[in-house]
C-alpha positions as CSV (number, residue, x, y, z in Angstrom):
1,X,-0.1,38.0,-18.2
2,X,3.8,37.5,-18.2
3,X,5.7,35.9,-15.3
4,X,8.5,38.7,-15.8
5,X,5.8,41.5,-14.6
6,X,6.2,40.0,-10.6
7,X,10.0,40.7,-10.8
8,X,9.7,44.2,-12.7
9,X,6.8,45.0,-9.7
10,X,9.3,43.8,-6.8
11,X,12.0,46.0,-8.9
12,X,10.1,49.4,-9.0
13,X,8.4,48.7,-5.6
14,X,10.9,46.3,-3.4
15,X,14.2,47.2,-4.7
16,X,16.0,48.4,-1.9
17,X,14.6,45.8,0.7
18,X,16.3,41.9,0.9
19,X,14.7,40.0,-1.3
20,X,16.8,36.5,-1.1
21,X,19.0,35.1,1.6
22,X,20.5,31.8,0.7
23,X,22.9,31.1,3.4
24,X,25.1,33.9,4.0
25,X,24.3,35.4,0.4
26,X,21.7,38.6,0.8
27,X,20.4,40.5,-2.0
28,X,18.3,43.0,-2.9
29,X,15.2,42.7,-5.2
30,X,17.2,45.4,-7.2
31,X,20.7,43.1,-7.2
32,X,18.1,39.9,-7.4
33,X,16.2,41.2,-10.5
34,X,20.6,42.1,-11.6
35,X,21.5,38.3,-11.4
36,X,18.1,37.2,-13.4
37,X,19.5,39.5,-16.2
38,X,22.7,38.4,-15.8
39,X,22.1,35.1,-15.8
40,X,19.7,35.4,-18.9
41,X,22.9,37.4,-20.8
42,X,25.0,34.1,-20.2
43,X,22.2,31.8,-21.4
44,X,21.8,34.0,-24.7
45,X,25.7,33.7,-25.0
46,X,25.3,29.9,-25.4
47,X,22.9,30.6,-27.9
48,X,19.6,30.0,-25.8
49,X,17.1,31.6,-28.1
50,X,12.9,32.2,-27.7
51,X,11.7,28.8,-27.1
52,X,14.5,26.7,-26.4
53,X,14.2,25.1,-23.1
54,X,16.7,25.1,-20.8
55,X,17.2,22.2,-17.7
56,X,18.4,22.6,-14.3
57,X,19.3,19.9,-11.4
58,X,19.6,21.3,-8.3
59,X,18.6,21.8,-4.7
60,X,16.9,24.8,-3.6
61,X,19.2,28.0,-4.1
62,X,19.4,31.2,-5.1
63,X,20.4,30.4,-8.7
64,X,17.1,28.0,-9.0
65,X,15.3,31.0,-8.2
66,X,17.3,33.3,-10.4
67,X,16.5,30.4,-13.5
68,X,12.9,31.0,-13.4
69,X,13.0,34.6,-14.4
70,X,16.2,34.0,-16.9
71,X,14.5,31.9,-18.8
72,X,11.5,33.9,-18.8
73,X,13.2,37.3,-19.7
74,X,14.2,35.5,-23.0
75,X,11.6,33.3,-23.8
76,X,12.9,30.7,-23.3
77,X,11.6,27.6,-21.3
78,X,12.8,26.0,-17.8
79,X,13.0,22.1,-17.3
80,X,12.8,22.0,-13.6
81,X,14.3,18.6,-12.6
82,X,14.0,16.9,-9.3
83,X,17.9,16.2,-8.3
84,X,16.8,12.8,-7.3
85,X,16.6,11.0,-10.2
86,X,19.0,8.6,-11.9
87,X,21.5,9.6,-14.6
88,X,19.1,8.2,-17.5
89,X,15.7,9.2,-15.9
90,X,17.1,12.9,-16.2
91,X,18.8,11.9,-19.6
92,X,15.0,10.6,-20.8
93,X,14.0,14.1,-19.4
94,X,16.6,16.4,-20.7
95,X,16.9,14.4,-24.5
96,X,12.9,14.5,-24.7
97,X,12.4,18.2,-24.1
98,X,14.9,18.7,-26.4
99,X,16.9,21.1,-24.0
100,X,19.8,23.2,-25.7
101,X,21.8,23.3,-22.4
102,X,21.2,22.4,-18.7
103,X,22.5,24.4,-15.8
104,X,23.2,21.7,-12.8
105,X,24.4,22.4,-9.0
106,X,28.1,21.7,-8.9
107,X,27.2,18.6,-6.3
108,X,24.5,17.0,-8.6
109,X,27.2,17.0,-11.9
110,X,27.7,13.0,-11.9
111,X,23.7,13.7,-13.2
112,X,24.0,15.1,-16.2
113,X,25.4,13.7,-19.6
114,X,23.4,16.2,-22.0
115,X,26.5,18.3,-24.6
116,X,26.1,21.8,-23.3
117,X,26.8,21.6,-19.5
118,X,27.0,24.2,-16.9
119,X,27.6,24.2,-13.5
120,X,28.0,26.3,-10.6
121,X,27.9,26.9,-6.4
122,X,31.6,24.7,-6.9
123,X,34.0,23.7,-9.3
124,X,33.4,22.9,-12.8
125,X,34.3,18.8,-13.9
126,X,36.3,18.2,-16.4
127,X,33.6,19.0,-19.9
128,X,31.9,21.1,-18.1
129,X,31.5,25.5,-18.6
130,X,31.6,27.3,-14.9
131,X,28.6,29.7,-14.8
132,X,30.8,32.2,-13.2
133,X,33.7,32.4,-15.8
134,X,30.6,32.2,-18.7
135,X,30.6,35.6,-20.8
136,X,27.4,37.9,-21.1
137,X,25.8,38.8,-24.6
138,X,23.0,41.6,-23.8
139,X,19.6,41.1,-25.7
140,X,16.8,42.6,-26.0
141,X,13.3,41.2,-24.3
142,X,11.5,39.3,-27.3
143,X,7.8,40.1,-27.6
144,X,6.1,37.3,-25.8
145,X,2.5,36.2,-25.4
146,X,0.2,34.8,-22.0
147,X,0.0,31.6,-23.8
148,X,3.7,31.1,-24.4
149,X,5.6,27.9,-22.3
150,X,6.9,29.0,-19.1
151,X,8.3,25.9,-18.4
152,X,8.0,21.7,-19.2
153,X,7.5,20.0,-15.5
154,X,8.2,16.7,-15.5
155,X,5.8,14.3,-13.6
156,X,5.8,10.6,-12.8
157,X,2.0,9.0,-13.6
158,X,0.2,6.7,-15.3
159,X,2.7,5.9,-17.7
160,X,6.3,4.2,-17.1
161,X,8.3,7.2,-18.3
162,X,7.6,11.3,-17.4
163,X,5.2,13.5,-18.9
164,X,6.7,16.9,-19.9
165,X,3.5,19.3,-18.7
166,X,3.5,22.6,-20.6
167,X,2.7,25.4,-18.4
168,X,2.7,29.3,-19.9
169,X,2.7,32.6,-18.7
170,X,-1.1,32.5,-18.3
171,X,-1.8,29.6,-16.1
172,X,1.5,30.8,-13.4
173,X,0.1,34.3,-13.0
174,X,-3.6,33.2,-12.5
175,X,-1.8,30.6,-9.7
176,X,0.3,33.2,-8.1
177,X,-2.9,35.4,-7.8
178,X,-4.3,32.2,-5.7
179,X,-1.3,31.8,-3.8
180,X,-1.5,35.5,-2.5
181,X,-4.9,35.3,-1.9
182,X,-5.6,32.2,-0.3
183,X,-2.5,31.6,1.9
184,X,-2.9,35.5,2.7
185,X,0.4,36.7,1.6
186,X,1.6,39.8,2.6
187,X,4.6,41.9,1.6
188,X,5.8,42.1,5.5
189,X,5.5,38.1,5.4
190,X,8.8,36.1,5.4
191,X,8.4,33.2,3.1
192,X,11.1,30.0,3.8
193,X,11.9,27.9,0.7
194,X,11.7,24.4,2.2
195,X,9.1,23.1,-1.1
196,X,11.6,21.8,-3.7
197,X,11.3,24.3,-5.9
198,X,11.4,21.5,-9.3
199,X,8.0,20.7,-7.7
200,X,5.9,22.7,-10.1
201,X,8.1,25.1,-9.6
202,X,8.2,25.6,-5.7
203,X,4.0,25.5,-6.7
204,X,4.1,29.3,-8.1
205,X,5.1,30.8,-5.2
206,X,9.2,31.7,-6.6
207,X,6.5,34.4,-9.2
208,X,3.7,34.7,-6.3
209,X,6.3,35.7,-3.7
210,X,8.4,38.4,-6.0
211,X,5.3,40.3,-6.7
212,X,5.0,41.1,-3.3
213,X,8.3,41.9,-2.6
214,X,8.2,39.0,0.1
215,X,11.7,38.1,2.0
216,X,12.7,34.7,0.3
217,X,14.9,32.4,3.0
218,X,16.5,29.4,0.8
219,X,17.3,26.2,3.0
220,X,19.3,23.5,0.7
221,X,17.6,21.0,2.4
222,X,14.6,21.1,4.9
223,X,16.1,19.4,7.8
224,X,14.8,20.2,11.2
225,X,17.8,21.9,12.4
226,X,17.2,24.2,9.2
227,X,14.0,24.7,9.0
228,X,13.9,26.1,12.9
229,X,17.3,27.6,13.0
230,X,15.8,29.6,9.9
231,X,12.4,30.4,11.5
232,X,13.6,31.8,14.5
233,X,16.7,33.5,13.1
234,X,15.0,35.4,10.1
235,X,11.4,36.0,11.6
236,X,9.7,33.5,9.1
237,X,5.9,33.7,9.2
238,X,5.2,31.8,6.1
239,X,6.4,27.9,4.5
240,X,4.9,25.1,2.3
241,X,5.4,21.9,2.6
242,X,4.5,18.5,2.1
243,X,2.7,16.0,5.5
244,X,6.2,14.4,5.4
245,X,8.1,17.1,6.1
246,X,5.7,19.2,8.3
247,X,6.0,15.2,10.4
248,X,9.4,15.5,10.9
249,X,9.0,18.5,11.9
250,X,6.1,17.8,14.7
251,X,8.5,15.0,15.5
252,X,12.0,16.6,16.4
253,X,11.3,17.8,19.7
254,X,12.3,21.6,18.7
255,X,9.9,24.5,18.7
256,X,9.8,27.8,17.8
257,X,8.3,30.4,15.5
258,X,4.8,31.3,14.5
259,X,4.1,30.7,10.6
260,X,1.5,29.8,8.5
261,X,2.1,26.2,7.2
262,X,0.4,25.4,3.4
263,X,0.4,21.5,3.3
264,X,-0.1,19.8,0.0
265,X,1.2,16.5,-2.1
266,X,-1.0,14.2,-0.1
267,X,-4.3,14.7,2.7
268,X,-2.1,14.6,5.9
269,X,-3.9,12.9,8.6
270,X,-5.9,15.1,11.0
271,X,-3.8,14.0,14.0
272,X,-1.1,15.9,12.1
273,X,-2.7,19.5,12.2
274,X,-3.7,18.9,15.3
275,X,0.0,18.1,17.1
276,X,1.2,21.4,14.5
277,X,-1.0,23.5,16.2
278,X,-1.0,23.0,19.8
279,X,2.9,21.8,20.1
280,X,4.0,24.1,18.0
281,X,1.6,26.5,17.5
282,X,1.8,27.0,14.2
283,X,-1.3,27.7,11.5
284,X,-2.6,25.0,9.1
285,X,-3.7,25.4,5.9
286,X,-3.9,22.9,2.9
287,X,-4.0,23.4,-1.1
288,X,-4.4,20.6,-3.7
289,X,-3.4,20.7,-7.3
290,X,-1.5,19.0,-9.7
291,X,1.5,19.9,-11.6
292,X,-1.4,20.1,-14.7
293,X,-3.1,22.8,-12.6
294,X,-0.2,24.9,-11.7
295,X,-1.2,23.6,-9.2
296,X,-3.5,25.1,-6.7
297,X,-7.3,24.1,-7.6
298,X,-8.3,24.0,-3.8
299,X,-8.1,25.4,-0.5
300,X,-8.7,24.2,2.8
301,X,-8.9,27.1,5.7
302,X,-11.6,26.5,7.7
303,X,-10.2,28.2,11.9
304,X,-12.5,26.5,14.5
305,X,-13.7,24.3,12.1
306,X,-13.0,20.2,13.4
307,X,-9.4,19.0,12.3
308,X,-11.1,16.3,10.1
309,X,-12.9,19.0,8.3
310,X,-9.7,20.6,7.8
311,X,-7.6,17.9,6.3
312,X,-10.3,17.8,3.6
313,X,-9.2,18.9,0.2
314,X,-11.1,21.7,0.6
315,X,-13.1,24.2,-1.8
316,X,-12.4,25.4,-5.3
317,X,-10.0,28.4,-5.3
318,X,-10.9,31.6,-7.5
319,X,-11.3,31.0,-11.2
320,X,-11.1,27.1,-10.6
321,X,-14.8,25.2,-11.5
322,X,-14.4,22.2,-10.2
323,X,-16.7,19.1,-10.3
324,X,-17.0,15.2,-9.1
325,X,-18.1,13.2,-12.6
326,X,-19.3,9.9,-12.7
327,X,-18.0,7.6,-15.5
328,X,-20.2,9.1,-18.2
329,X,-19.1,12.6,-16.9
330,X,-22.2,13.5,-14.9
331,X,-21.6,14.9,-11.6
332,X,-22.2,12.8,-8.6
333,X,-24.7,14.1,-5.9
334,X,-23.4,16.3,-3.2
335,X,-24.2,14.2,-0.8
336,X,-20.3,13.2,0.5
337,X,-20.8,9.6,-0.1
338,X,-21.0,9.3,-3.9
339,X,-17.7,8.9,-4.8
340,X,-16.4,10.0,-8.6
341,X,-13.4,11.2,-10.4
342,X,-12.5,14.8,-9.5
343,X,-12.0,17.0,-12.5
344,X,-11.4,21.1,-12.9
345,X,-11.6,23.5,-15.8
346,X,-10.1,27.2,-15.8
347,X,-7.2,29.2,-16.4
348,X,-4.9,27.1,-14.4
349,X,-5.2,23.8,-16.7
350,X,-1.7,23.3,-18.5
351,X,-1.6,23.2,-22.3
352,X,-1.0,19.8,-22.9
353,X,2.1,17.2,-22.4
354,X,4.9,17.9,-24.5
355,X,5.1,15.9,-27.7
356,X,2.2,13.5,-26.4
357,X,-1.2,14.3,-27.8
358,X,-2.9,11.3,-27.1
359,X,-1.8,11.7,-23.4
360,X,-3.4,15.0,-24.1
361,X,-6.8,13.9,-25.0
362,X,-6.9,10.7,-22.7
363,X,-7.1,13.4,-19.4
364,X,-8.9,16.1,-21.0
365,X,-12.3,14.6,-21.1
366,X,-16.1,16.0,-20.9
367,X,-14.4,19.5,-20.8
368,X,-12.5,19.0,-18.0
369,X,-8.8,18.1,-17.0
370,X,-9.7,14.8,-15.3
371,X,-7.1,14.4,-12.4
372,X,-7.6,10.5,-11.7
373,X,-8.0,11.3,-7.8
374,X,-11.5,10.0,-7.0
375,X,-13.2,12.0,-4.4
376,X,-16.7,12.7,-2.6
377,X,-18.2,16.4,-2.2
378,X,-20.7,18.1,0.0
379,X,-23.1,20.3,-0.1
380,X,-20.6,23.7,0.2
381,X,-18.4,21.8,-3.0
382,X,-16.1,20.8,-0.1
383,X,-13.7,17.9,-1.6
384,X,-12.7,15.1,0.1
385,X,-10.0,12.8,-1.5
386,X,-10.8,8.7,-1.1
387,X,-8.8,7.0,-4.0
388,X,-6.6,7.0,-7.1
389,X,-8.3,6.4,-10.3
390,X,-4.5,7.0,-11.9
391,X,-2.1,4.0,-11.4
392,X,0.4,6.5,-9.1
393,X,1.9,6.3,-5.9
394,X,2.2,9.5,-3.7
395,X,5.1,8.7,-1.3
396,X,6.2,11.6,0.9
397,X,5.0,14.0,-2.0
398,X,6.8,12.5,-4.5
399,X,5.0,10.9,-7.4
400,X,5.9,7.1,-8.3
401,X,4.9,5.4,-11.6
402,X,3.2,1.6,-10.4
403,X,3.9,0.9,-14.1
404,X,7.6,1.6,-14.2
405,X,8.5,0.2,-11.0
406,X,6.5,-3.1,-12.5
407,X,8.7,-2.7,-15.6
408,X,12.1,-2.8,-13.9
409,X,10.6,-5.8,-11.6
410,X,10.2,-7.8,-14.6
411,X,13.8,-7.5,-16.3
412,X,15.0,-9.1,-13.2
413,X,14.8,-13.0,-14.3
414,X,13.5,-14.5,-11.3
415,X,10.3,-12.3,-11.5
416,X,7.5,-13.7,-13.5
417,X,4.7,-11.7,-12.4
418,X,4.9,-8.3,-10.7
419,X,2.2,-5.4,-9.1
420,X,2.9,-2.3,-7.5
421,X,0.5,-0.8,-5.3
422,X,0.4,1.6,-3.0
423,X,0.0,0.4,0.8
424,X,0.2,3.2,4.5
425,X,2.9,4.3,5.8
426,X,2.9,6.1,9.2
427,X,5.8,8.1,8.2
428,X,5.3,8.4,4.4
429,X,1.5,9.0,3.7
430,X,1.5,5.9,1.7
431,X,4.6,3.5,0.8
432,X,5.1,1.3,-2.7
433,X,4.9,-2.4,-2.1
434,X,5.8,-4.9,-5.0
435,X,3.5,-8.1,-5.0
436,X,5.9,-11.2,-7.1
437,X,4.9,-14.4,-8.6
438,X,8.5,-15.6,-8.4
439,X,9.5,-18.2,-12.1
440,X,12.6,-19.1,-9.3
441,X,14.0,-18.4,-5.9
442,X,15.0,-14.8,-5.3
443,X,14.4,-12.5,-2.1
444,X,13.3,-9.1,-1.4
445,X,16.5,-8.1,-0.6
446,X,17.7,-9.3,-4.0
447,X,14.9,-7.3,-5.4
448,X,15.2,-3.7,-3.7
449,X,18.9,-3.9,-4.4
450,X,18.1,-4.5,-8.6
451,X,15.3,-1.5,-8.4
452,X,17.9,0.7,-6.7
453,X,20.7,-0.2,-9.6
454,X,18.3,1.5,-12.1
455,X,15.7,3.4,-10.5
456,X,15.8,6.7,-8.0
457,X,15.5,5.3,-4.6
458,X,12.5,7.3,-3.3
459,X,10.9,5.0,-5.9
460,X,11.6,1.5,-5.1
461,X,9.1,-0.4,-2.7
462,X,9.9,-0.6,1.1
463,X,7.7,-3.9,1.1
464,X,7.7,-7.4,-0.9
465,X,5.6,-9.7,-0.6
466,X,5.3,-13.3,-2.7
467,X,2.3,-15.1,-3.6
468,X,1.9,-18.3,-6.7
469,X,-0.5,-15.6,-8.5
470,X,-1.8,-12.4,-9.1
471,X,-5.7,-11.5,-9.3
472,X,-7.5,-10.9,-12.7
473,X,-10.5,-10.2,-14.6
474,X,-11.6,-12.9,-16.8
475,X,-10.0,-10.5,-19.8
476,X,-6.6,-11.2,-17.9
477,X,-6.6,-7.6,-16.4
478,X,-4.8,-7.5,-13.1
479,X,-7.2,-6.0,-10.0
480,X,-5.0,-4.2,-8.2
481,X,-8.1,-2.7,-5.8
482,X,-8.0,-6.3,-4.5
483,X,-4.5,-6.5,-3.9
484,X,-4.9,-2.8,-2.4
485,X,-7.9,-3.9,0.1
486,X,-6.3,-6.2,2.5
487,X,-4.3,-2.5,3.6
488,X,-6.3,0.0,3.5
489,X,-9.7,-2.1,5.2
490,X,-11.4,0.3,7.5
491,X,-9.7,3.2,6.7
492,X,-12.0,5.9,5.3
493,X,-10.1,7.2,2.7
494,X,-7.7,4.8,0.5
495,X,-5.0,7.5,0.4
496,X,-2.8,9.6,2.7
């Protein structure tokens, strides 16, 4: 089970047909699976070897896509980064993973400080190598194995700096096997690349897709004026997405198209499918997964079935065993009330975090990867998704640490007591919100401005609010369900 075999099969089977179009650029699968190797022949010429890991910071594009197989045809391993971080969270990244040289889009350079830099779609900075003018050095394919790194995905979680999650050979194919079977994939299908594809890289679907020699539309950025002018222009039938985007979407007024939506990062509210599918007559579907699970783990695709029973998490996808454990790791009754900690065991469960055992063994408990969402199930093994056992925030599909906004909070010196918690938001699924016990007078203006100097801004809290002191536990430990409560009161599920 090697990642490389989906672009040999779109080789021998697709080569002749387009394969990518990223703007005005068209290719092949023959001229795609050409660039991969070229690409690869300019990585070995800096000396990237088996095993070294390789970064990249950029928007979707047809070099992202060209990475994945690069790195792959050398054994070496990607670090997918989301171009939205600061300087020193992608610093932390790049310097922990240890990567020998990160490739970076030429508008995303200011990003990067690592020693071997390369950039291209524009002009090279000053200290920087052009991937255009690099020089090849041809290789041979090293023997490789299923359980060899693929890539190291970087996640925001319980923890104030990013995990590196280790994903191999094994646990992409067994995902892109889901992918084409439970989002129905077919090689006449026209896929549009609006999923960043950093996030778990574009969630298997840039191997998934290949295989099937599927027509791959790149948009840079998945506007609405995009994302339609691409639907209707190039005869897409197929996106994924997170309930942010697919909003926007609902919300712009234009129409057009009929696709196949896969939702996933967060349950999107059931008012959501509904407005998708009668204004703009599109299919729903949802997945969820984690970047540990690479990702899918479940599938929601339920036609004629209520719109509330569709925005459910859904039911275990093939080769995922999935479960609802109570705190001693018993599973809960099936009764869709009992609420417990989802877990799943399989083929799709990453090999660890990089250079972290101990965060290892903390979410791989009772034989399961634990996922620290807390969930009900029915009778059918349906999952429905009530509450965060993890101390994360899901904002618009993006994953924010509580504990490192909380951290920056209290460098600031008028800040003597800080929690971060995750509130609704209409437009964002949920929204961060920074409760202060203030030592002296400061604002939340003050406040966001600080978290913006040294955080990325999709992670500093829309909301403030100031109170004289936070709630604890007689042992001094800060309850942040009852901070949580007052916001979330009569809603039936505690995230969105």
């Amino acid at each position: 089970m090697l990642v490389s075999s989906f672009l040999r099969r779109a080789t021998h089977l697709y080569g002749g047909r387009e394969g990518v179009v990223d703007g005005p650029k068209r290719f092949t699968y023959a001229q795609f699976a050409e660039r991969c190797r070229g690409l690869a022949e300019k990585l070995h010429a800096l000396g990237v070897r088996p095993g070294d890991r390789v970064g990249i910071v950029s928007p979707n594009s047809h070099v992202f896509l060209e990475s994945f197989y690069a790195t792959a045809l050398l054994g070496a391993v990607l670090v997918p980064l989301n171009y939205r971080l600061t300087p020193d969270e992608i610093g932390y990244c790049l310097e922990h993973a240890g990567a020998r040289v990160c490739l970076a889009d030429a508008e995303y350079t200011a990003l990067v400080h690592t020693e071997v830099r390369v950039a291209f779609g524009g002009r090279a900075p000053d200290g920087w190598l052009s991937l255009e003018e690099l020089p090849s050095s041809p290789f041979e394919e090293p023997a490789r194995d299923e359980n060899d790194l693929v890539s190291l995905n970087y996640t925001s979680g319980t923890t104030a700096r990013p995990k590196g999650v280790m994903l191999t050979h094994r646990n992409f194919t067994v995902n892109a096997y889901n992918f084409l079977t439970h989002l129905h994939v077919q090689p006449e299908d026209v896929y549009l690349h609006t999923l960043p594809m950093f996030h778990c890289n574009g969630w298997g679907g840039v191997y998934a897709l290949t295989g099937l020699g599927v027509r791959q539309v790149i948009v840079r950025a998945p506007t609405p004026e995009l994302v339609f002018s691409a639907v209707l222009e190039e005869g897409v039938t197929l996106a994924c997405m997170a309930p942010i985007v697919l909003g926007r979407l609902v919300d712009s007024g234009l129409t057009g198209g009929s696709l196949r939506v896969v939702c996933a990062g967060a349950p999107p509210p059931a008012s959501l499918i509904e407005r998708m599918e009668t204004e703009l007559g599109w299919r729903f579907l949802q997945i969820y997964g984690l970047t540990e699970t690479s990702p899918i783990i479940t599938i929601s695709d339920r036609p004629g079935s209520s719109y509330q029973v569709r925005a459910r998490a859904g039911c275990d996808a093939l080769g995922a065993e999935l479960a609802v454990l109570d705190g001693d790791g018993k599973p809960v009754p099936r009764d869709d009330a009992t609420v417990g900690e989802v877990a799943v065991r399989g083929n799709m469960v990453f090999a660890g975090y990089w250079n972290q055992p101990e965060e290892t063994a903390r979410v791989m408990q009772h034989g399961y990867f634990m996922t620290g969402d807390l969930g009900t199930w029915d009778g059918e093994g349906s999952i429905q998704l009530v509450d965060r056992a993890k101390d994360v925030i899901i904002s618009g599909g993006e994953n924010i640490s509580s504990i490192e906004v909380e951290e920056v909070l209290y460098r600031h010196p008028s800040v003597q007591e800080a929690a971060v918690i995750g509130v609704p938001s209409e437009e964002w699924g949920e929204t961060p919100l920074a409760v202060v016990v203030r030592r002296s007078a400061v604002e939340a203006p003050e406040l966001r401005d600080f978290l913006r100097s040294q955080l990325a801004h999709f992670k500093v809290p829309t909301r403030y609010e100031f109170v004289e002191a936070l709630p604890r536990t007689a042992t001094g430990k800060l309850k942040k369900f009852e901070l949580r409560e007052p916001y979330w009161r009569g809603l039936s599920r505690r995230i969105h």
